[in-house]
N, C-alpha and C positions, 0 to 999 in steps of 0.2 A: 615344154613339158605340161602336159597338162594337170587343174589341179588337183583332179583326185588321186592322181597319180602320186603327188606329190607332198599330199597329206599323207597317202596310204604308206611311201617312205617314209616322213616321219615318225608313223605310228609306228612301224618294225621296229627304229632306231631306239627311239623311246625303247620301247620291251625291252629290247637287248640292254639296253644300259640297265633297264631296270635289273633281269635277272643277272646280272653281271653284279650288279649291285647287293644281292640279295645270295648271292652264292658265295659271297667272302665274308657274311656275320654267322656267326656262333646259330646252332640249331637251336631253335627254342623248343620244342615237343621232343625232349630225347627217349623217346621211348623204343624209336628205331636202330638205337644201338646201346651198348651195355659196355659197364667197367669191370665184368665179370672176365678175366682174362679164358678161361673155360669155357664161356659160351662161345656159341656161331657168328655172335655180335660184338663181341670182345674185343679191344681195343686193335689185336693182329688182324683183327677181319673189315676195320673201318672202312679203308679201303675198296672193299669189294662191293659193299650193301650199295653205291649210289653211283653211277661215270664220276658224278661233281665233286665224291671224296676220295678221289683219287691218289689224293695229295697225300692223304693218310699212313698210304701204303708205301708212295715214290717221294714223296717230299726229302730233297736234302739237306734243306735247316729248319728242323722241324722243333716243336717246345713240347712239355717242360727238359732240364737239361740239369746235368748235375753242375755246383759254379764250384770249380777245383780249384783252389786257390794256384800251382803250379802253371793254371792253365790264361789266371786273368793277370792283363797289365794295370798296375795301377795308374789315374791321367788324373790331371788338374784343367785340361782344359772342357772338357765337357759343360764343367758348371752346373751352377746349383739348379735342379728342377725349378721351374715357374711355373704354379700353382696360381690360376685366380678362380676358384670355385666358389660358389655363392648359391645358398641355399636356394629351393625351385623342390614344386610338386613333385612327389616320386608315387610309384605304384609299383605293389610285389606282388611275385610270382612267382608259382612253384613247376618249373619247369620238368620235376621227374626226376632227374638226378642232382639237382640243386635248386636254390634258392637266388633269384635276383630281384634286384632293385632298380628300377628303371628310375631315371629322372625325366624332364622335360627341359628343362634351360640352367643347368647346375654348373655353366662357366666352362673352365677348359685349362687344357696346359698348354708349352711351350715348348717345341722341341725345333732346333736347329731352323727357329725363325718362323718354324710351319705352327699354327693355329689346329689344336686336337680337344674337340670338343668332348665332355663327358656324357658316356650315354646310359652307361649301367655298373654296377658292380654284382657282383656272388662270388660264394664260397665254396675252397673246394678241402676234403679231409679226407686222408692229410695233406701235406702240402705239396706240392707238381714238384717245383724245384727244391733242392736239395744243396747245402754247400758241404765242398766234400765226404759226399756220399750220405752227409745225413738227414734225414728226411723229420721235419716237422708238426705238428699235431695239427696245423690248418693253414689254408692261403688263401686270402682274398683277392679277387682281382679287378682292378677298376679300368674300364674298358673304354676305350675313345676313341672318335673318328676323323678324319680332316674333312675339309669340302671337297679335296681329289679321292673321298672314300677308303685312305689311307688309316690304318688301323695299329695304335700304340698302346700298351695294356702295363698299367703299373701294379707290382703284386707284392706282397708284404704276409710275411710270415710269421705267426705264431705258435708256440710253446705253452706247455700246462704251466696254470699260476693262477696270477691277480687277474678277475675278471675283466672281459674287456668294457669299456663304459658304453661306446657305440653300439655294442651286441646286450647289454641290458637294455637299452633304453628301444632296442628293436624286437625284445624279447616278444611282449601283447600282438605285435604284429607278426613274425612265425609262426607263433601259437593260432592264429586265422589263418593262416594258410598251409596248416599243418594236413597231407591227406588229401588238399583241395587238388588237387592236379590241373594244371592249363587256367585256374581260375585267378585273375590279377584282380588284387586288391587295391583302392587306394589307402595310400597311407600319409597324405598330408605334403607337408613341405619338412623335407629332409636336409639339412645341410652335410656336405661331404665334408667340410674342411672337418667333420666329429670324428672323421675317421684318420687318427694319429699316424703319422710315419714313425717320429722321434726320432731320426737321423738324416743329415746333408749329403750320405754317403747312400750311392747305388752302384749294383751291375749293372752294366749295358749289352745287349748283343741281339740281333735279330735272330729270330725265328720264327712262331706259329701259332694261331689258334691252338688248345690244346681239345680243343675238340671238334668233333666233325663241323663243315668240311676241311677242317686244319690249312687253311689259308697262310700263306707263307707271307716273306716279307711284314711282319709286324714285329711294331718296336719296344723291346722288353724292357723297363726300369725296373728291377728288383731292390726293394730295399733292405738296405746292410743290416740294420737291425730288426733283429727277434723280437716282436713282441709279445705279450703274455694274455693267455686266456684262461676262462677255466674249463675244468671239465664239461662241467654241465652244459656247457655255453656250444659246447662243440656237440654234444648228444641232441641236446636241442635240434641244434639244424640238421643232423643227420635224421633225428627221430619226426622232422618235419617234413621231410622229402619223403619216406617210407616209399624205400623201392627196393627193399631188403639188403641191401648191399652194403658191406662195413666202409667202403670207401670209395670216394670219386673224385679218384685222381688216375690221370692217364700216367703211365709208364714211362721211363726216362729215355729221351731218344739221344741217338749220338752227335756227338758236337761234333764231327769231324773237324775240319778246318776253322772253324768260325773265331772270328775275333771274340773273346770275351773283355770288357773294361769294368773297373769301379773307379769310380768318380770319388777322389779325397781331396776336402777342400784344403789349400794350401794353408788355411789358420788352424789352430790348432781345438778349433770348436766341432760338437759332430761331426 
C-alpha cells in the first residue's frame, strides 16, 4: 500500500471516530430546537430537524422517565456510588436553554469497574424525572464519559425551600452569563464534591440524553433524595438563559420494558 494512501485511510478513520464521537454529547447551541411543545421545534419534532437525531423520535429507551415505585426492584448489590471528584478549573456557559458548567480534570466515578470521568453539569426546571408521577421544582445533571466514550449522567432533584449552598455560592457567576448566549466564562476552580447528594440510595436504569441527539444507552443514577432550593435560586437560572420559555425539561418518555433498580444500602444509614 502505498503511503499516501495509507495516511489518507487513516485520516477518513480519524473523522469518523471523531464524528461519531461528537454525535453522542448533548447539543451545545440549542437554539435549533425548542421545549415549546407547540413549536415546529418542540420536543415531538426533535427527531425530524437533523438524520443524527433520530433517535429522538425512534429511540426505545429513551430519558427522562417517570420512577413508579410498582415499577422498580429494590437490590443491595449495586453498591454505593464511588465518587473521587476533586476540585479542577470549570468554565460556564450559557447554552440557550440552560446553563452549564464545564470542568477540565474534576476526577470521576465508578461504575461496574469502568472509570467515568466528569465533564459538566446543568440545570434543567423543572425536573426531567419524576417519582410517581411527580414532577419536581429542578434537576441537575452531572454528566460523564468513559475513554470507550461511554456516557453515565447522575441527576438529583430539587424542591422549593432552604437555599441551595452550591447555587449561592455560583450565584455572581450566572448573573455574568445572564443574556450572554454561546459566550463561556471562566470561573475559577470549582469543586464538585459542593454539590450535595445527601443520600446512599439511587435509581438505576438506562436510557438517554434528554436532549438532542438523545443518544441512548446511558447510565442513569438518580438520587433517592429531594433536595431543597429556593425560589429565587430557580428564577435565577431560568431568568439567566432568557429564552422565554417557563421550562426546559423534555417530556416523559415510556419506560416500556426497562429494568428500573434503587440501590438500598443493607445498614440501616441513608
Amino acid at each position: 500500500m502505498k503511503l499516501a494512501t495509507y495516511f489518507s485511510r487513516c485520516f477518513i478513520i480519524l473523522v469518523l471516530v471523531a464524528c461519531l464521537t461528537i454525535a453522542d454529547q448533548e447539543v451545545d447551541d440549542e437554539r435549533e430546537f425548542s421545549y415549546d411543545e407547540d413549536s415546529e421545534i418542540g420536543p415531538a419534532h426533535w427527531g425530524e430537524i437533523r438524520p443524527e437525531w433520530r433517535n429522538c423520535s425512534t429511540g426505545r429507551m429513551q430519558s427522562p422517565i417517570d420512577l413508579l415505585n410498582h415499577r422498580v426492584e429494590i437490590v443491595s448489590y449495586l453498591g454505593r456510588l464511588k465518587r473521587a471528584y476533586k476540585p479542577s478549573n470549570a468554565t460556564l456557559i450559557n447554552r440557550g436553554h440552560d446553563i452549564m458548567l464545564r470542568w477540565q480534570d474534576a476526577g470521576h466515578i465508578q461504575i461496574n469497574g469502568t472509570i467515568f470521568q466528569l465533564r459538566q453539569c446543568h440545570w434543567h426546571s423543572p425536573s426531567e424525572h419524576t417519582i410517581n408521577g411527580r414532577r419536581f421544582n429542578m434537576e441537575i445533571h452531572l454528566v460523564h464519559q468513559s475513554n470507550d466514550n461511554r456516557t453515565a449522567v447522575i441527576g438529583i432533584m430539587y424542591q422549593i425551600g432552604r437555599p441551595d449552598s452550591f447555587l449561592s455560592m455560583m450565584k455572581p457567576n450566572f448573573e455574568a452569563v445572564a443574556e450572554k448566549r454561546n459566550v463561556e466564562i471562566d470561573v475559577g476552580i470549582i469543586d464538585p464534591k459542593l454539590i450535595k447528594f445527601g443520600s446512599r440510595k439511587y435509581y438505576r436504569y438506562i436510557g438517554s440524553l434528554t436532549t438532542p441527539p438523545c443518544s441512548p444507552n446511558v447510565i442513569w443514577t438518580i438520587v433517592r433524595k429531594v433536595r431543597t432550593v429556593s425560589r429565587e435560586q430557580v428564577e435565577l437560572i431560568r431568568d439567566a438563559v432568557h429564552d422565554e420559555s417557563e421550562a426546559n425539561a423534555r417530556p416523559l418518555q415510556p419506560i416500556r420494558d426497562r429494568k428500573v433498580e434503587l440501590y438500598r444500602p443493607r445498614d440501616p444509614e441513608n
